[in-house]
C-alpha positions as CSV (number, residue, x, y, z in Angstrom):
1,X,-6.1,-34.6,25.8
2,X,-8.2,-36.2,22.8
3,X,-9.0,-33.9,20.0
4,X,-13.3,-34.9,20.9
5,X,-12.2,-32.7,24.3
6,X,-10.7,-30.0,22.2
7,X,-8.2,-27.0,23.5
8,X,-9.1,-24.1,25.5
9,X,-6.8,-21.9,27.4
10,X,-7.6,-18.1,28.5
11,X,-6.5,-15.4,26.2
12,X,-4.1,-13.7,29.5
13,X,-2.2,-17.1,29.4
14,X,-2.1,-17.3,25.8
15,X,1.2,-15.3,25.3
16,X,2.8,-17.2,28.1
17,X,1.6,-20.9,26.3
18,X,3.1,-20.0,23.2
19,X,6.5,-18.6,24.6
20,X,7.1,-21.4,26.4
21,X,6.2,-24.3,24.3
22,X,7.1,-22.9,20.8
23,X,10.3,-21.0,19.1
24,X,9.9,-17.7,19.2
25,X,9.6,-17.6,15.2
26,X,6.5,-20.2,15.4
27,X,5.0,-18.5,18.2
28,X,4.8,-14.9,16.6
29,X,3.4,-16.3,13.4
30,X,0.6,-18.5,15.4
31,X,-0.2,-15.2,17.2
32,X,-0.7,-13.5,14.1
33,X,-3.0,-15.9,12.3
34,X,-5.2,-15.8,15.5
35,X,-5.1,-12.4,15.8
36,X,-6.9,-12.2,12.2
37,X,-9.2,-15.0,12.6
38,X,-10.5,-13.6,15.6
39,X,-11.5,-10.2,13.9
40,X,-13.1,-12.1,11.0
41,X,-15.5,-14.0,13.2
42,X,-16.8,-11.6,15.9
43,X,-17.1,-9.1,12.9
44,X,-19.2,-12.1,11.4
45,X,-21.1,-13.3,14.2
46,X,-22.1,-9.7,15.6
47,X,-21.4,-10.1,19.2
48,X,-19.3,-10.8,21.6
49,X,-17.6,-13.7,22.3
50,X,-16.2,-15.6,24.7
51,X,-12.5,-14.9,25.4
52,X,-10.9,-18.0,24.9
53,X,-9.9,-20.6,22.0
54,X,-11.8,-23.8,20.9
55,X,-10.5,-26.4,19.0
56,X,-12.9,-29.1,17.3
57,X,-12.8,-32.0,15.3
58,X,-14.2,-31.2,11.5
59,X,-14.7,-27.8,12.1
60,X,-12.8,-24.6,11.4
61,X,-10.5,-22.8,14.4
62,X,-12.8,-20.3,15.2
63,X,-10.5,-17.6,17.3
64,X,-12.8,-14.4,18.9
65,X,-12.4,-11.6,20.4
66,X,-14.4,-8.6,20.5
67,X,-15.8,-7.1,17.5
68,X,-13.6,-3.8,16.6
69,X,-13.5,-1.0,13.5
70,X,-13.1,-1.9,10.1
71,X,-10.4,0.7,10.0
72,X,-7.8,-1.9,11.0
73,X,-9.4,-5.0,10.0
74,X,-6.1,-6.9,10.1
75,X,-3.2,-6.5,12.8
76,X,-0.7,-3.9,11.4
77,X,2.8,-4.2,12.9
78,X,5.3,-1.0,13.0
79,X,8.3,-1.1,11.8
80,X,11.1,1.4,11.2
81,X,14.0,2.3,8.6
82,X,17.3,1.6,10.3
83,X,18.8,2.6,6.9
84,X,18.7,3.6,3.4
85,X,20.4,2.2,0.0
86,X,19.8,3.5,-3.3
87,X,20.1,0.8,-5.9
88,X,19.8,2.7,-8.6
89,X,19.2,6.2,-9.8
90,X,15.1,5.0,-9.6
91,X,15.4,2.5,-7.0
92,X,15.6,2.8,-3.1
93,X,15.6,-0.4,-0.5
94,X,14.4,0.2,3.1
95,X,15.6,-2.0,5.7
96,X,13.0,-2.5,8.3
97,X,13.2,-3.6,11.8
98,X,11.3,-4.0,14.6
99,X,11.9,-1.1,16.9
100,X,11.0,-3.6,19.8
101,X,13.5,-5.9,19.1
102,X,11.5,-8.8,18.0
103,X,12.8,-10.5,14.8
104,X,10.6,-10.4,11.5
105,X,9.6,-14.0,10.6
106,X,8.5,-14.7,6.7
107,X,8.7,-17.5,3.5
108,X,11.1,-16.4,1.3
109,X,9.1,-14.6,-1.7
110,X,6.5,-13.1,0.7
111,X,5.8,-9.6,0.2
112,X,4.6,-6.6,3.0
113,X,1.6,-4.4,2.3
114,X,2.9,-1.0,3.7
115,X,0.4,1.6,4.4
116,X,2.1,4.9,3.0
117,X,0.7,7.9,4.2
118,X,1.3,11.1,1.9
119,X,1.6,14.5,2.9
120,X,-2.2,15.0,2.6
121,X,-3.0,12.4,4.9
122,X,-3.8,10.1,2.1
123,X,-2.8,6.4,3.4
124,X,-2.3,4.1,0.0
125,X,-1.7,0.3,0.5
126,X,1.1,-0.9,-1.7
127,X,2.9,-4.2,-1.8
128,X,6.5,-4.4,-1.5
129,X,8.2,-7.6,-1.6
130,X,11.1,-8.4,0.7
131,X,14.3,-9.1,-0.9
132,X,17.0,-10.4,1.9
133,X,16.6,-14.1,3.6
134,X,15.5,-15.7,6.7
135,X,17.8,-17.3,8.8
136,X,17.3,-21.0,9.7
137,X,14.7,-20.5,11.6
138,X,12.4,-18.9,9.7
139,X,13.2,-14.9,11.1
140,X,15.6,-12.2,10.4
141,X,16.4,-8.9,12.3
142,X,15.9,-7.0,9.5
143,X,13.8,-7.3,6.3
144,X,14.7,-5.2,2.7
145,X,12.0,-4.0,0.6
146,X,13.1,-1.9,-2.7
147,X,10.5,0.4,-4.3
148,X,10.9,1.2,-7.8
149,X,9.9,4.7,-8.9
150,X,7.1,4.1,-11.5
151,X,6.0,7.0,-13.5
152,X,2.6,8.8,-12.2
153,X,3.3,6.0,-9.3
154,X,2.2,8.4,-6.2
155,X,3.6,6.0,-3.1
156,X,6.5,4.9,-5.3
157,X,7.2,8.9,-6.4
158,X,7.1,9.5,-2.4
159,X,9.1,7.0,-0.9
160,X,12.2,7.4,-3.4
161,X,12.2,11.1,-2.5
162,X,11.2,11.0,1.5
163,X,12.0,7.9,2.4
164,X,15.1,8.1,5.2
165,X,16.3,6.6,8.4
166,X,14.3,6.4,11.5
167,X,11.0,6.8,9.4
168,X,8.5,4.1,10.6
169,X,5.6,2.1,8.7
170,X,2.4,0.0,9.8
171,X,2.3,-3.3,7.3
172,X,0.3,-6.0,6.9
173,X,1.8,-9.5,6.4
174,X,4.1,-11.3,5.7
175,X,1.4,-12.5,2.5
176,X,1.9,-14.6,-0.4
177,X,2.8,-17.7,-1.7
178,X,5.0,-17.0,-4.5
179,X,7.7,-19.7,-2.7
180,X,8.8,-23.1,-2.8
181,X,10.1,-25.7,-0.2
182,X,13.5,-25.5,0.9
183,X,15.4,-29.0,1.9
184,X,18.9,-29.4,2.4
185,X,18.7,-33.1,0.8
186,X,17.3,-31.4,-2.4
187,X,19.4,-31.3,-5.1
188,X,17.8,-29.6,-8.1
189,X,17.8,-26.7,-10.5
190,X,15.8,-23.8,-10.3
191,X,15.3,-21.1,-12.7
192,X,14.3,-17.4,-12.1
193,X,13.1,-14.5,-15.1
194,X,13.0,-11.1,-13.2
195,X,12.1,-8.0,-15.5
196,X,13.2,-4.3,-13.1
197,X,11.9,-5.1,-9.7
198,X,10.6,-8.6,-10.2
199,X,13.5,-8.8,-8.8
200,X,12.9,-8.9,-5.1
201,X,10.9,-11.7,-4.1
202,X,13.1,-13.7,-6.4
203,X,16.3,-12.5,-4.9
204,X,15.3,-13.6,-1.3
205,X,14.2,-16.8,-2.6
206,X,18.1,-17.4,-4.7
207,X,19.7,-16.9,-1.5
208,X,18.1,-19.2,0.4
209,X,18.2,-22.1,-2.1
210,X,22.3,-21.2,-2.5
211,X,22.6,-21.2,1.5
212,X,19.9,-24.2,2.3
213,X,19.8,-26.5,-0.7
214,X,24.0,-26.8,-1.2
215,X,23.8,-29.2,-4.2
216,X,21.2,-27.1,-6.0
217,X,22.0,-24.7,-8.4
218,X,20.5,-21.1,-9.6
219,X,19.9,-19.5,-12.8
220,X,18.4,-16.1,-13.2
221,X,17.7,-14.1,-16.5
222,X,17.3,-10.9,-15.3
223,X,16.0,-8.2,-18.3
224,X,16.4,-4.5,-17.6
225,X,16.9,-1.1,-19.6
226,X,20.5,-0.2,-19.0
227,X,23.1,-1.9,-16.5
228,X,22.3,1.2,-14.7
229,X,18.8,0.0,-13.6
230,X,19.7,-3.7,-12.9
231,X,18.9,-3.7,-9.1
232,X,21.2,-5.2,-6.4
233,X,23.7,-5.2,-9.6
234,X,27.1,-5.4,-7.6
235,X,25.4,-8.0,-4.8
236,X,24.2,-10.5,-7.8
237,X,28.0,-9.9,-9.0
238,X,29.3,-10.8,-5.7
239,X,27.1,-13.4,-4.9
240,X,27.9,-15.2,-8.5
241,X,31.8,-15.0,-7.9
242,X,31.3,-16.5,-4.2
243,X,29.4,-19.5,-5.3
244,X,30.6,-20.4,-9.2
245,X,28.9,-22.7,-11.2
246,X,25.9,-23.0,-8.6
247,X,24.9,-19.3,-9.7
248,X,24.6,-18.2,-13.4
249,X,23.4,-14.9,-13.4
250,X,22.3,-13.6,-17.3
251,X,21.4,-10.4,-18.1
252,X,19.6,-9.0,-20.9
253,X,19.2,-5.1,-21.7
254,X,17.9,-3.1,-24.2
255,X,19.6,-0.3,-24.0
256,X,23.0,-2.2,-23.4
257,X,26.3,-0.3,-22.7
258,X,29.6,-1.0,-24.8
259,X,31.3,-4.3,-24.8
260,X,27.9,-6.0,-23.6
261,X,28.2,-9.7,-23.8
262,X,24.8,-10.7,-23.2
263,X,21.6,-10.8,-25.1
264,X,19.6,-7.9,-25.8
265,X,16.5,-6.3,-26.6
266,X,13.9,-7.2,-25.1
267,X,12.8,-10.1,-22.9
268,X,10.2,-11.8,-25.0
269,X,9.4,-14.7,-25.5
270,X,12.3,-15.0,-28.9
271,X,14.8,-14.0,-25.8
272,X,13.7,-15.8,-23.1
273,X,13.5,-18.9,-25.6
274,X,17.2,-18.7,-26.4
275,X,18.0,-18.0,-22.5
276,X,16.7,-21.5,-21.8
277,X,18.1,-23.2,-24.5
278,X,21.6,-21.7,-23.7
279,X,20.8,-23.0,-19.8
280,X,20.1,-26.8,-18.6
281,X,16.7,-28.0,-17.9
282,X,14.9,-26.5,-14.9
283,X,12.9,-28.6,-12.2
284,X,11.0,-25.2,-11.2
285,X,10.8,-22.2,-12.7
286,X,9.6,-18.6,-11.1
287,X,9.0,-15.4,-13.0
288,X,8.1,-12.3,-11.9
289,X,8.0,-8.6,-13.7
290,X,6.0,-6.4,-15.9
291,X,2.8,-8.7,-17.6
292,X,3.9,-8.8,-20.7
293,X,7.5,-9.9,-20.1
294,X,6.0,-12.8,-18.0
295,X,3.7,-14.0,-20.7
296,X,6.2,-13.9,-22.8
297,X,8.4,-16.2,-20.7
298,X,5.3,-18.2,-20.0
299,X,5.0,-19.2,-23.7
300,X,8.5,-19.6,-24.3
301,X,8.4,-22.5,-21.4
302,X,5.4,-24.3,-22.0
303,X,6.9,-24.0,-26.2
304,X,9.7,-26.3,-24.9
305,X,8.0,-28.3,-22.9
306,X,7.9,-27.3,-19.0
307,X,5.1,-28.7,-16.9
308,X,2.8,-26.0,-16.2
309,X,2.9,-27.1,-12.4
310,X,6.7,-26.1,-12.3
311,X,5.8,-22.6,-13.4
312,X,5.0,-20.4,-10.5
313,X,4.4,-16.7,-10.9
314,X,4.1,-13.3,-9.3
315,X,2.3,-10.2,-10.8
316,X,2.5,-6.9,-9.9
317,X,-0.7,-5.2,-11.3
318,X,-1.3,-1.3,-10.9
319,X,-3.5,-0.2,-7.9
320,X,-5.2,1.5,-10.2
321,X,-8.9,0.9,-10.5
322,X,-9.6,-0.7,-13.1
323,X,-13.4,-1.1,-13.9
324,X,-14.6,-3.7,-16.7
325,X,-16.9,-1.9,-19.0
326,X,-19.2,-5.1,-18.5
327,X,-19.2,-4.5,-14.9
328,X,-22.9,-4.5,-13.1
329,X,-24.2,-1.5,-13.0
330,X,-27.4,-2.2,-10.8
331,X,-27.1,-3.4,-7.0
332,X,-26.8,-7.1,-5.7
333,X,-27.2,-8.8,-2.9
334,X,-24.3,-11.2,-1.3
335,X,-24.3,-13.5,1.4
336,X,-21.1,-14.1,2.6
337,X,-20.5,-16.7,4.9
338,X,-18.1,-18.2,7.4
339,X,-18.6,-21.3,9.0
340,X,-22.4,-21.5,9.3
341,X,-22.4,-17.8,10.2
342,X,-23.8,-15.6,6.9
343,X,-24.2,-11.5,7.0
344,X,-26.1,-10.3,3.8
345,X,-25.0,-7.1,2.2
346,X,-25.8,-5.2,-0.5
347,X,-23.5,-4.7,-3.5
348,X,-23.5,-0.9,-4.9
349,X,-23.0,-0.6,-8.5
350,X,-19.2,-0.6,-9.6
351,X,-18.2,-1.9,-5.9
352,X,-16.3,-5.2,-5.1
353,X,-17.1,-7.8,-2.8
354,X,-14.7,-6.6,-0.7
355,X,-15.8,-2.9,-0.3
356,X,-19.3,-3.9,-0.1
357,X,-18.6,-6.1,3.2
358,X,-16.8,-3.7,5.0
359,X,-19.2,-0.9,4.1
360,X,-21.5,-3.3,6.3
361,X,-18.6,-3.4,8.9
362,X,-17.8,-7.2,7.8
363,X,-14.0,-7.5,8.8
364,X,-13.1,-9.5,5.8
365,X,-9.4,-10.3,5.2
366,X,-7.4,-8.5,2.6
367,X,-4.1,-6.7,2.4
368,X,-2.9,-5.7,-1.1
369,X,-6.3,-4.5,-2.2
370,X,-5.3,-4.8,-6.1
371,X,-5.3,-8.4,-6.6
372,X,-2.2,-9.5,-6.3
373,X,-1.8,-11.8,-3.5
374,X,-4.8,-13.9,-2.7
375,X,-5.6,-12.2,1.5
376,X,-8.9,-11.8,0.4
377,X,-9.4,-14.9,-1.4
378,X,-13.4,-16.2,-1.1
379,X,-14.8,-19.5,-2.7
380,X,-18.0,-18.5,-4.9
381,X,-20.7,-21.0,-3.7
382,X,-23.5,-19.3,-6.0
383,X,-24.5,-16.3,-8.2
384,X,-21.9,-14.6,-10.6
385,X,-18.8,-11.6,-10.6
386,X,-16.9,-9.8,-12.7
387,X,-13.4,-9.8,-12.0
388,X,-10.4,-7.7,-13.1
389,X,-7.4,-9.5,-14.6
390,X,-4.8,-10.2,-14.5
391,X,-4.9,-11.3,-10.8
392,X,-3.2,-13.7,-8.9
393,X,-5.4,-16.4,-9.0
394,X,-3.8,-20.2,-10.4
395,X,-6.0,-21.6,-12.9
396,X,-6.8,-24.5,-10.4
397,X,-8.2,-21.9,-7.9
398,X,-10.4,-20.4,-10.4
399,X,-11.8,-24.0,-11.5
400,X,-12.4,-24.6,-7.8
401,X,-14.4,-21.8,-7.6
402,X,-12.4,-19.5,-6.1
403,X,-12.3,-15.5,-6.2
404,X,-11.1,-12.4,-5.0
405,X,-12.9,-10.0,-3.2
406,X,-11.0,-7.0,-4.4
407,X,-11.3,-7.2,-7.2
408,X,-14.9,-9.2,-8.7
409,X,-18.2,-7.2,-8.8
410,X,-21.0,-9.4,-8.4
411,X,-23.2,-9.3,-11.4
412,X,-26.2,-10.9,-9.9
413,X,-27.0,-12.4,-6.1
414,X,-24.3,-14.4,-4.8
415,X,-22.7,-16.3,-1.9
416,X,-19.2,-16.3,-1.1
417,X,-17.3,-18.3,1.6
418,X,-14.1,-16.9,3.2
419,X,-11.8,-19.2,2.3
């Protein structure tokens, strides 16, 4: 079949196409995006469509299905706690697994929003990043996340202190793209800065290099409290006795505990700018913690002379909102638009693109809801927002254009593209 003809096959025989053409890891993340694009486009179009798929040449992969609520805009999956660790005194992982048996495909530094619902009913979206590794094929049977108990943090508070086995979640995801590429021919040196639960995504993406990549090596320069609060403390010991000199693993406290060897105090950027002079040079470098530990880190690397490509970062921002005193405070109009199809909406003051779309019952794509890892990404095509930062954004998203919808306010008419 030429690509002018297209595809097309029923949505009853799609299950049965994938499953026997594809692995099963492949197959369950196809289904997924096609599950989402779907929603976006019948919620766009307003009607209808036709129940099967069409593929053309120069155009996007419009997938539809009937239109349906803007209370689950996105496909949740279930998934329940087959047991509990605590990692430290304000620290708990969950291991989730399917209860159907299917495994749990995802990139190594990918992150779950969970939807936490409290005792009230209250159902808070936080993102949670997943700290184990995929096997070879992309999947595991079961998937860590560790939640760190933040102070005044509500889902945080709740989870350390209900959380148990058997209990059962809806997420969305696997998001992000806090990752790299994995090759077994590579042979390079990558170098992690975790502050308290920055930790996770970088600790799925360590093992996989150490277990994928065998002539690469790790560093990580991990900054905590006390040795107390060092997460997955005894597994990063074990892991740097199993594989030697391909591991360094450096810690740096500030409230360190007698007969401390390593650096302390805090790590800034008069730290982190020893760390690397005491370690060889890095091909990549990932950081992820507390904002002013990673601008700290940031500085320190571009000060001795990393390319700022080969810095990639993660941010955990509070879900707190977090309104710009020069955000509009009179309503606009948007347009937003996908693939020739617009909707126009109206912006309330203080609201963000986001909540102004589904307010109209516009199914837009998000999952963290706080900025921090690019679902809801839309390009800008005209008009003006205000945005809360930090966000997740690269700078060469932002000079393309780009923005996120949960977090700009449109400060006059606009048009937005989901990207």
């Amino acid at each position: 079949m030429s690509s002018e003809q297209g595809l097309s096959f029923s949505s009853s025989s799609r299950e049965s196409f994938l499953t026997a053409r594809l692995p099963k890891a492949i197959a369950d993340r196809l289904e997924t995006i096609q599950h989402d694009l779907r929603m976006v486009v019948a919620g766009l179009s307003g009607r209808t469509p036709p129940s099967f798929v069409q593929r053309k040449p120069l155009a996007r992969h419009l997938l539809a299905t009937p239109a349906v609520s803007t209370r689950n805009l996105l496909a949740t999956r279930t998934l329940r706690v087959a047991r509990v660790t605590r990692e430290t005194p304000d620290a708990v992982s969950l291991h989730l697994i399917d209860p159907t048996g299917r495994r749990i495909s995802f990139t190594p530094g990918q992150f779950f929003t969970v939807l936490v619902t409290l005792p009230n009913g209250e159902v808070l979206r936080r993102a949670y990043s997943i700290s184990n590794a995929p096997d070879d094929d992309g999947a595991t049977s079961e998937a860590r996340i560790t939640i760190k108990r933040i102070v005044g943090g509500v889902a945080s508070n709740h989870l350390n202190d209900t959380a148990a086995e058997g209990a059962s979640f809806e997420v969305l995801g696997p998001s992000g793209n806090f990752t790299t590429t994995f090759d077994p021919a590579q042979r390079r040196h990558l170098v992690l800065f975790a502050g308290g639960s920055g930790i996770t995504p970088l600790m799925s993406i360590l093992r996989t290099v150490l277990v994928r990549e065998p002539e690469s090596r790790v560093s990580l320069v991990y900054g905590n409290r006390g040795s107390d609060d060092i997460i997955y403390r005894d597994e990063l010991a074990e892991l740097s006795k199993a594989y030697g000199e391909r591991l360094a693993v450096r810690h740096v406290l500030t409230n360190p505990p007698e007969g401390f060897s390593g650096r302390t105090g805090l790590l800034d950027r008069t730290n982190a700018a020893a760390e690397l002079e005491a370690l060889p040079q890095g091909d990549e470098y990932f950081v992820c913690g507390p904002e002013p530990m990673m601008q700290a880190v940031r500085d320190a690397l571009l000060a001795q002379g990393a390319a700022a490509s080969a810095i990639r970062e993660e941010r955990y921002s509070s879900p707190a909102r977090r309104v710009r005193p020069d955000a509009p405070s009179s309503p606009q109009q948007v347009v937003v638009r996908l693939g020739g199809v617009e909707r126009k909406v109206v912006a309330k003051p203080g609201q963000t693109l986001l909540e102004a779309g589904l307010e109209a019952s516009i199914p837009m794509p998000f999952s963290c809801s706080m900025g921090g890892c690019g679902a809801c990404r839309v390009k800008l095509e005209s008009g003006d927002v205000v945005s809360e930062e930090p966000n997740c954004l690269s700078e060469e998203e932002r000079r393309d254009g780009f923005v996120l919808a949960c977090v700009s306010r449109p400060s006059s008419a606009c048009t937005v593209e989901i990207a």
